[in-house]
Phi, psi and omega in degrees: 000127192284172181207144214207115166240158208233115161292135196284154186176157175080134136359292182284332145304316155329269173320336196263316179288331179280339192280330192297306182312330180278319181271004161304322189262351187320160174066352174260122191303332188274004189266124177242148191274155144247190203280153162323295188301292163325278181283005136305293157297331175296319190275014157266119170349311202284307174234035163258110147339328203283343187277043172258000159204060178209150167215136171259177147234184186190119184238159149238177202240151150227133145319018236035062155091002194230127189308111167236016165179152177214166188201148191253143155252106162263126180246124182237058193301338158314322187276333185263349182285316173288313176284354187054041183228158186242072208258145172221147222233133157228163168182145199102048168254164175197126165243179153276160173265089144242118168297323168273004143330279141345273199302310200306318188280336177285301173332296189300316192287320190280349203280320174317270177311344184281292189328347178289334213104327233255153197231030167217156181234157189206154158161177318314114139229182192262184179299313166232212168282359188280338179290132145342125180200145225078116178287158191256138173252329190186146252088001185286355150266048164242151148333106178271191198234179177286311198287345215236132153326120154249141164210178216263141177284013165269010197257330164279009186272313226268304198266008187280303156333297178289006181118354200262118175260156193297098159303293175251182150229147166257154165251160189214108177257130158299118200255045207288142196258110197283184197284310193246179131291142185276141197289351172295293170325319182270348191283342174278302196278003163256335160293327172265004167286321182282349191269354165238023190010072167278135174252162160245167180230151189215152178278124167236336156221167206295336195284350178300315204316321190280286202274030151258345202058026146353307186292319187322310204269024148242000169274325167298322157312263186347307190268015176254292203283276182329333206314324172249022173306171180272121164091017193274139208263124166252127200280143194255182198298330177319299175305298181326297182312298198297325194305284198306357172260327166283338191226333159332293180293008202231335164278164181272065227291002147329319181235077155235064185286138172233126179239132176260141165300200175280338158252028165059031172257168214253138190251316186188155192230138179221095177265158153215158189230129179304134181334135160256011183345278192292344179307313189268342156327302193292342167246042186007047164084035173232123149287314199238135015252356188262354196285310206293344176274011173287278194319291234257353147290329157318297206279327193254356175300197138295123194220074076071333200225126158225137183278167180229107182300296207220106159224130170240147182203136187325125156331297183289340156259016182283163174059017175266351198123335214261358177273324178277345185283305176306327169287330179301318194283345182259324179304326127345287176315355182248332168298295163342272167328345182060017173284168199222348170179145188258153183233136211265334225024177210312122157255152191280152157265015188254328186290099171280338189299298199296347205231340205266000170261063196194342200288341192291342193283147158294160176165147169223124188287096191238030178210145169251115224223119159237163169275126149269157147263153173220152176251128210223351180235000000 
């Protein structure tokens, strides 16, 4: 049976490379879709922001005519310019478990990127950090998040093969939501509220959030805290304007914490959101015409999972504590709210700052997640 790969391209094309990852996973229970619409627009030129210093490609695999893989190629002249590498990114993949399947499509990406100049291969990651990144190694009977990669336990046999080695790994914890604060946790977040006289601030409505300018100075937070994690993209104003016109309005803003210092500048942000897990199951990645009503009882309903979207904190206050002031202020709220446990989604496995806010908590490390590398020049 012959195999034939086609580069992607148009809307409509589009639309046909994001629906194969959703019917490839039909019937599985741990696979969350994304919405249709949403990744389509990340992978279009026209309305993703990130290409004003990105560029892709987009293949798909056929079978005797029929989709058994599709794979993305991303140049992220911005990350290689900071890094002094000539890195090229794949990432939106899916296959079938066929090895030739695979290699035709790795083939096609990398051959894509040598013509580039570039004498590396990284993946999955998306164009910055807001796409999903990381194949998941271990976890596949979990659950997945909105935020997170699901793939098939073949997918690290299939790229290992081809050459591709672990650069990083992320880790992911079930978080159980204690009864309380635990009392240690709050006797820290009342010893670093006063000894930095920190406040925290909390929202009722979205229109406070636009006339503080809020969204900005946590995107701008974000491109602070992050700036030296791996592979991370600084987001530019452009991206900054679509995130806070896209995701603002959609939180809930109860578990939305903001702590300001003493001249009223943003110190840390703690976002979390109720699972849309199962939401986006039930609409197999359609808003229309049954999906959005799945989404807006998730989000605005009962919910049992909340995810922690987002926590950033000012560089001159990390390891300081202040990861315990947000939380003393979300935990009640989750408590309220009836989650029964949080998902932490992808943490680096090297960032102890990031994993040492976890000690007071019940919690299990129940997913695994890398970056591979290849050398392709």
């Amino acid at each position: 049976m012959s195999i034939t790969i086609k580069e992607i391209s148009g809307t409509r094309g589009l639309k046909k490379f994001t629906k194969f990852g959703i019917d490839l996973y039909k019937g599985n229970e741990y696979y969350v879709p994304s919405l249709v619409l949403d990744e389509v627009g990340t992978l279009d030129r026209k309305a993703n922001p990130a290409f004003e210093f990105c560029e892709s490609v987009y293949y798909m695999a056929y079978k005797d005519g029929k989709p058994v893989g599709r794979i993305a190629g991303i140049i992220n002249h911005q990350v290689n310019k900071k890094s002094g590498q000539k890195s090229a990114r794949f990432g939106f993949v899916d296959f079938i478990d066929d090895e030739e399947v695979s290699k035709l499509l790795f083939q096609a990406v990398e051959k894509w990127a040598k013509s580039k100049g570039m004498d590396t291969m990284n993946g999955p990651l998306g164009f910055t950090d807001m796409d999903p990144e990381g194949l998941l190694v271990e976890g596949f009977d979990q659950l997945g998040t909105m935020a997170s990669i699901y793939n098939y336990p073949y997918y690290p046999r299939h790229i290992e093969k081809l050459g591709y080695e672990k650069e990083v790994d992320w880790v992911e914890y079930k978080i159980k939501v204690p009864e309380g604060v635990p009392e240690k946790h709050q006797r820290i977040s009342d010893i670093v509220q006063r000894k930095y006289n920190l406040r925290i601030v909390k929202f009722k409505k979205t229109s406070e959030v636009y006339k503080g300018n809020y969204g900005q100075k946590i995107f701008d937070l974000i491109n602070s805290a992050y700036a030296d994690l791996y592979g991370y993209s600084t987001l530019s104003q452009r991206q900054i304007d679509h995130y806070v016109k896209m995701y603002i309005p959609v939180l809930r803003l109860e578990n939305v914490t903001v702590i300001l210092d003493e001249n009223d500048d943003l110190v840390a942000v703690g976002i979390a959101i109720p699972s849309m897990s199962r939401a986006l199951q039930k609409s197999r990645g359609r808003l229309f015409p049954f999906g959005f009503i799945h989404l807006l009882k998730a989000l605005k309903g009962k919910n049992d999972i909340v995810d922690l979207l987002l926590v950033a904190v000012r560089p001159d206050y990390q390891s300081k504590g202040v990861n315990a002031l947000l939380f003393s202020d979300l935990i009640p709220v989750f408590i309220r709210n009836g989650y029964k446990h949080a998902e932490s989604n992808p943490e680096l496995e090297m960032n102890e700052k990031v994993q040492s806010q976890w000690q007071y908590f019940e919690r299990e490390q129940h997913k695994r997640r890398r970056a591979y590398t290849k050398k392709i020049g």
